[in-house]
N, C-alpha and C positions, 0 to 999 in steps of 0.2 A: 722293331727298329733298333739300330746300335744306338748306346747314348752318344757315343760318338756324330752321330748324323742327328741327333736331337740337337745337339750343340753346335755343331756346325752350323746349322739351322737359323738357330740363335743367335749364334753368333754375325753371321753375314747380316739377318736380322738389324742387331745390335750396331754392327757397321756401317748398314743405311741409317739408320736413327741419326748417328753419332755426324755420318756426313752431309744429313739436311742440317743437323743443329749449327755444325761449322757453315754452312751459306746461308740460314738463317740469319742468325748472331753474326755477322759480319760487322767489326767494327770501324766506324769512320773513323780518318785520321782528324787530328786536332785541327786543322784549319779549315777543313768542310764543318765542323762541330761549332768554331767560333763563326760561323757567317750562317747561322741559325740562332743565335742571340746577340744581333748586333749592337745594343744598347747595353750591353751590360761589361765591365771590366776586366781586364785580365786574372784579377784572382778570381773574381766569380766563376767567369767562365774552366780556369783547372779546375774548383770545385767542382763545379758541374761535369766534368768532362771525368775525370777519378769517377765521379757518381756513379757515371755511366760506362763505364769501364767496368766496375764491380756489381754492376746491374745485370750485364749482360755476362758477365764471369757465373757470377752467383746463379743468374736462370738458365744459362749452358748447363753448369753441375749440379742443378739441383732437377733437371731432366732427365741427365744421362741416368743419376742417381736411381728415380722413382721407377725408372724404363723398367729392372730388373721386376721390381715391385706390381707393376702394371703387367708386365709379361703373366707374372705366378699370379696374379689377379686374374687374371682371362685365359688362362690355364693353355700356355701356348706352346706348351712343352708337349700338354697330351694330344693337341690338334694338330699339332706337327705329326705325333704318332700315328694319330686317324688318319690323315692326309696319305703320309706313305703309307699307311696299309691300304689304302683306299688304289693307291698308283700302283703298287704291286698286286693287285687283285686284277687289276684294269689291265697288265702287264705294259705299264708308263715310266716306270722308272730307269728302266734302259734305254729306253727309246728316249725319254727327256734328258738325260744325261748325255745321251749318246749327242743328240740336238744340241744341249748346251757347249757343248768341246767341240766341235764340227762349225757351228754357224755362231760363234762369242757374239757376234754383230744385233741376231736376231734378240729381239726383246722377249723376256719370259713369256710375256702374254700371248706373243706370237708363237711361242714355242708350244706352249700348250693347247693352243688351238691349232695349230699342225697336227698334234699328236690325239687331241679331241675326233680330228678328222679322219685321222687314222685308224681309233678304235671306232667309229663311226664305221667305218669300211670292213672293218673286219668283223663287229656284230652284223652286218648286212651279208656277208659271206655267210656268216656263220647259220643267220636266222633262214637263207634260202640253201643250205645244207638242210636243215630240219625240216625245211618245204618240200624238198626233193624225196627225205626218207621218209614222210609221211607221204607221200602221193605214189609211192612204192607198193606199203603198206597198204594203201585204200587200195590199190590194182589187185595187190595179192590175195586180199580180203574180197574184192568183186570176183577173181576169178575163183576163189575157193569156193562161195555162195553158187556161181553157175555149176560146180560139179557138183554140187550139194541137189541143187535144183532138180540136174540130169538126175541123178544116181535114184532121186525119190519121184521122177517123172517114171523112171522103170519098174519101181518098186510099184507105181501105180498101177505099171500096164502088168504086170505079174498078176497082179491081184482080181483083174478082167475077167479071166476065163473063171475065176470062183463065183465073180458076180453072178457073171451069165445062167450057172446053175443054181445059183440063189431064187431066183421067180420062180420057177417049178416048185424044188422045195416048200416056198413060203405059203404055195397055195396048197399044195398037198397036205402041207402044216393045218392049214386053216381048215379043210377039210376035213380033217381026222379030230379036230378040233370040235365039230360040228357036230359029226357021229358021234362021238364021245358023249357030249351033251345031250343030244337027242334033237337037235336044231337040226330041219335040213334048208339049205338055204341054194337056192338054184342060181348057177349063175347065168 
């Protein structure tokens, strides 16, 4: 990944942070502020009200602050990396890009669950390609066994007519066998 897109990353990141802190910390003006301590004076109340003024100054900037710190704490520079490599493996990065500049309206989540659906469909092509060229192969390989089958069915019947004068043989065998030893044995 470019640092460039790390940053960028980051930064938009950083962007959202920075624009929930501003509608978080929204501050009341001083006269919604005075009709939440009705009992108490006018200087108390600017006391109070500076307080709170530098309360929510101070915990705005002491968030944006720590934000950098929390990021490199939870290592969001590299997840970012992993992520896009994860999208470019998936081949999502064009297509979510492509989504996000085409449909600005559609929300990220939607966008990526479009593009979820997407590769969803396209490992389903892809996995019933690999169905089709294995069931190729099981054909190829069934028909190659039946000429195997044939080829050694012939080889069998070749072999036939040697059989046939094998019994003769074997008993002439036996015979001579016989004499030999001096057994005669009648059949």
């Amino acid at each position: 990944m470019l640092p460039s897109q790390q940053t960028d990353r980051l930064q938009l990141l950083r962007n959202s942070f920075n624009a929930s802190l501003r509608n978080a910390f929204v501050r009341t003006d001083e006269q919604s502020f005075k009709k939440c301590f009705p009992g108490f004076n006018e200087q108390q109340i600017a006391a109070f009200y500076e307080c709170y003024r530098q309360v929510l100054f101070q915990v705005r900037g002491n968030s944006q602050a720590e934000f950098d710190v929390i990021c490199e704490e939870a290592q969001l520079a590299h997840r970012f990396m992993m992520l896009d490599q994860l999208c470019r493996q998936q081949n999502l990065t064009d297509s979510i890009d492509l989504a996000r500049q085409s449909e600005p309206a559609v929300k990220p989540t939607d966008a990526v669950q479009s593009q979820r659906v997407i590769a969803k469909e396209a490992e389903v092509e892809e996995l019933t390609l690999l169905l089709d060229e294995a069931k190729a192969r099981l054909e190829a390989t069934r028909w190659e066994l039946s000429v195997r089958q044939e080829q050694l069915q012939q080889k069998a019947q070749s072999y036939k007519p040697l059989l046939s004068t094998a019994g003769p043989v074997h008993e002439a065998s036996k015979l001579w066998n016989e004499r030999q030893s001096g057994v005669t044995i009648m059949s």
